[in-house]
matplotlib code that plots the C-alpha trace (Angstrom):
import matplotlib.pyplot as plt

x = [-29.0, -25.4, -24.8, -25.1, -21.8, -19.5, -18.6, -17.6, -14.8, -11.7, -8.9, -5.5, -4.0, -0.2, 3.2, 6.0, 5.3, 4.5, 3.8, 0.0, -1.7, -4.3, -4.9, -5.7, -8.6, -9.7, -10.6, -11.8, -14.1, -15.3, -15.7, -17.8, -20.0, -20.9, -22.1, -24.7, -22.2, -21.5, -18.1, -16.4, -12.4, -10.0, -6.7, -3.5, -1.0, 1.5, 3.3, 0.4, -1.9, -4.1, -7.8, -8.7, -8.1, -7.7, -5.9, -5.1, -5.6, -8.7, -10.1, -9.6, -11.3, -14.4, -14.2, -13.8, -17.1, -16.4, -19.6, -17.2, -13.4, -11.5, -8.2, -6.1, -2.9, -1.0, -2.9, -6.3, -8.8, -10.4, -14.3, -14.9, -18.8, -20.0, -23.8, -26.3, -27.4, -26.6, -26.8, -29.7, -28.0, -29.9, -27.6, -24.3, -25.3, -25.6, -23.1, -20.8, -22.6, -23.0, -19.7, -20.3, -22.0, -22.9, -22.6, -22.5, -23.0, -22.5, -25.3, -28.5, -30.6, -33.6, -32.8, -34.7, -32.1, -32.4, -30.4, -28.3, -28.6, -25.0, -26.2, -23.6, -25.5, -23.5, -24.5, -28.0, -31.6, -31.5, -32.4, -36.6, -38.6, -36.0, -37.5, -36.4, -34.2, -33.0, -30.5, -28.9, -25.6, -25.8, -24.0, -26.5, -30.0, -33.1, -36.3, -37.5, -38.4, -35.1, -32.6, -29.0, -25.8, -22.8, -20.3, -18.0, -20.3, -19.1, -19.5, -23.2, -23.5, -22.2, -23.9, -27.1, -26.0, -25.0, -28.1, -30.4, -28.5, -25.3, -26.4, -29.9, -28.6, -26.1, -27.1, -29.2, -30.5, -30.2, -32.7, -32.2, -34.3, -33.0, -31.5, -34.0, -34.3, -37.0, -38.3, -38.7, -40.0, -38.9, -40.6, -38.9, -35.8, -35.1, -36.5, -34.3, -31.0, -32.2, -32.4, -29.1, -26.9, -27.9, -27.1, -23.8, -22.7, -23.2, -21.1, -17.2, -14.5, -16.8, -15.8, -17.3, -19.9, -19.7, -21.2, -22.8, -23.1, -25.3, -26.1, -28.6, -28.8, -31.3]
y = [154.0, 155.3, 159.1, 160.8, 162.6, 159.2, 157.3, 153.8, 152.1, 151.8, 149.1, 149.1, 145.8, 146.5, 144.2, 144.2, 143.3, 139.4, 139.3, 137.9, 141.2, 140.2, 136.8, 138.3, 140.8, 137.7, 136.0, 138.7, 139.5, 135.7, 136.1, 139.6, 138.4, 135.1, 137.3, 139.5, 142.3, 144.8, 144.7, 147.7, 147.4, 149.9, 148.9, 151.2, 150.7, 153.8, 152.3, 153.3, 150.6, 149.5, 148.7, 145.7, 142.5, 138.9, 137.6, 141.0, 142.0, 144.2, 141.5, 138.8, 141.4, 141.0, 137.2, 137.0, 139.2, 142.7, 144.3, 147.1, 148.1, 151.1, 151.0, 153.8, 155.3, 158.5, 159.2, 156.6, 156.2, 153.1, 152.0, 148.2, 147.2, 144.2, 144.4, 141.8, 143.7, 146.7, 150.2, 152.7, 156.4, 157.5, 154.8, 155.7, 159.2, 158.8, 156.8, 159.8, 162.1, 165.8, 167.3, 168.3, 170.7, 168.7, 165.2, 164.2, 160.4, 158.6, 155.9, 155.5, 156.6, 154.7, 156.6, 159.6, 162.6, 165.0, 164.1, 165.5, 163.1, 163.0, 162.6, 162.1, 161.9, 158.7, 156.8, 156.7, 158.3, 159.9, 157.5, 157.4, 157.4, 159.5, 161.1, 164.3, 165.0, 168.6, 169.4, 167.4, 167.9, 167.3, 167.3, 168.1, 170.4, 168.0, 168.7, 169.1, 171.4, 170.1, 172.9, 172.1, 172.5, 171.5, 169.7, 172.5, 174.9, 173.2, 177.1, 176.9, 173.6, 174.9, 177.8, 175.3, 173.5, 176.6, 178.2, 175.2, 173.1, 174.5, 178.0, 177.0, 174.3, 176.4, 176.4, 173.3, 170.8, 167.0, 164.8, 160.7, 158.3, 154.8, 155.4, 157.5, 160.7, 162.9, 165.5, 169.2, 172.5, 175.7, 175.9, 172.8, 172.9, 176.5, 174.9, 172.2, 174.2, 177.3, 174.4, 172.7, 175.6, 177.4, 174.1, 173.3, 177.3, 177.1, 173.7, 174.2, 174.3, 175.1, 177.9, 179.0, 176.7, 175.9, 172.5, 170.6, 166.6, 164.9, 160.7, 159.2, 155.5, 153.7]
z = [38.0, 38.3, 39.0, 36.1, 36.9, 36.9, 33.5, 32.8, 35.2, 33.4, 34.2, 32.2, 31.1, 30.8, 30.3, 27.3, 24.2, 23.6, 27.5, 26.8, 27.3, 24.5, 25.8, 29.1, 27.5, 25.9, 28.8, 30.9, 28.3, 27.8, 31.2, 32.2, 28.8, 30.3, 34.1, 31.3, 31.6, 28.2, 27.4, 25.3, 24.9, 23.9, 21.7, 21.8, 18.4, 19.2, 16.3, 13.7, 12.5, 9.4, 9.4, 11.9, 10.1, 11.1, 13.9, 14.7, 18.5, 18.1, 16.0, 18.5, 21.4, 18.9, 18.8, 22.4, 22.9, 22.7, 21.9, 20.4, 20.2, 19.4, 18.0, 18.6, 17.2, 16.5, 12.9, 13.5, 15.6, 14.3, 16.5, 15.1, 15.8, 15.4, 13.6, 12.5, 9.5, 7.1, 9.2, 8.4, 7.7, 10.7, 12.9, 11.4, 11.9, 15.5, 15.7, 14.3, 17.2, 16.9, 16.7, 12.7, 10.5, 8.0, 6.9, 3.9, 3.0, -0.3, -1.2, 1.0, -2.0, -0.4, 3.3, 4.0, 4.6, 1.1, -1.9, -5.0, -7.5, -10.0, -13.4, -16.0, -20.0, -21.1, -17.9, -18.8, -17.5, -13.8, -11.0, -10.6, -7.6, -5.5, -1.9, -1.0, -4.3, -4.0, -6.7, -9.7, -10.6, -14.4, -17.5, -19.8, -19.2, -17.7, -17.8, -13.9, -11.4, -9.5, -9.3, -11.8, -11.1, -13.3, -12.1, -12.4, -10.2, -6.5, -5.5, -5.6, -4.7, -1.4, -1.2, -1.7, 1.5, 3.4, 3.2, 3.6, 6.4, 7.7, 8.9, 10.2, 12.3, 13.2, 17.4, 17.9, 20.3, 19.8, 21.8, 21.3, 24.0, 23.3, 20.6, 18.4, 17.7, 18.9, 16.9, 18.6, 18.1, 18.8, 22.3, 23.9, 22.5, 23.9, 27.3, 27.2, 25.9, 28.8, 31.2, 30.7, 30.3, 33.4, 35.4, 33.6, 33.9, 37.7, 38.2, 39.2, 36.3, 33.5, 31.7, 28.3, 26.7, 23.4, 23.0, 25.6, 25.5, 28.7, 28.5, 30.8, 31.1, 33.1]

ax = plt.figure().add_subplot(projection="3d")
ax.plot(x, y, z, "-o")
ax.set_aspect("equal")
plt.show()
């Protein structure tokens, strides 16, 4: 296991434009794949960039093996990920990380995060079977137990989400092993957030803690 306190090496691949920077990657990555080794690559487009297509140089780190680039530029910061089938809400989620208040995703009515349900009277019948369904936003009165809004109200929409999500996840603690999530209680989370911040507040440089992000790999 490396130190917990060292990340990833990083080597540069540098030379003018057209010098065969991207040919270079291409091999070293064919290469470190074939010895079992993972293989993330970064791409820099200073120029600005659209989404990764074909033939581009991101897309040919992904052919060559890449298990994941990032393309980066002045206005994008583009991750490209290979996958083998459709994500689960819960994998995009972490894959965004923690750094939000709320997330709101569009789709996934079969997932298991709550739902608002858009109901528009010419469209037809509200969606059936729905998990978790919190609120419609309607344009005409239903008859459930499911608390309304119209489309104009975005107010209380908000205030819906504030109150329910935003503000009681305000301070939290996050605990994924291998990639799931762990569900805590009250008693180990304060344990493990007690724990961490008086380590981290003792080492040099750290100032004020705001946020705190730790990754083990074994």
């Amino acid at each position: 296991m490396r130190s917990a306190d060292k990340v990833a090496p990083v080597v540069s691949i540098v030379g003018k434009s057209n010098s065969g920077k991207t040919a270079v990657i291409e091999r070293l990555v064919q290469e470190l794949k074939s010895r079992g080794y993972r293989v993330a690559t970064i791409k820099h487009a200073p120029q600005g960039t659209s989404f990764d297509e074909r033939d581009k140089d991101s897309w040919r780190h992904i052919e060559a093996g890449s298990d994941a680039t990032v393309v980066s530029s002045p206005d994008n910061l583009v991750l490209v990920k290979p996958v083998f089938q459709d994500s689960s809400l819960e994998e995009i989620v972490r894959l965004l990380g923690e750094d939000y208040d709320i997330i709101l995703s569009e789709g996934f009515k079969q997932g298991n995060a709550p739902k608002i349900e858009v109901h528009r009277k010419a469209i037809g019948a509200p969606l059936k079977d729905i998990k978790k369904l919190m609120a419609l936003v309607t344009d005409e009165p239903l008859q459930t137990k499911v608390r309304q809004f119209s489309f104009e109200d975005s107010k209380g929409l908000a205030d819906l989400l504030e109150k329910g999500f935003i503000r009681p996840q305000k301070e939290r603690v996050s605990l994924y092993v291998n990639n799931a999530p762990i569900v805590l209680t009250t008693f180990p989370k304060q344990i493990i957030a007690n724990v961490l911040m008086a380590v981290t507040s003792c080492l040099k440089g750290v100032k004020e803690i705001s946020s705190l992000q730790i990754f083990l790999k074994k």
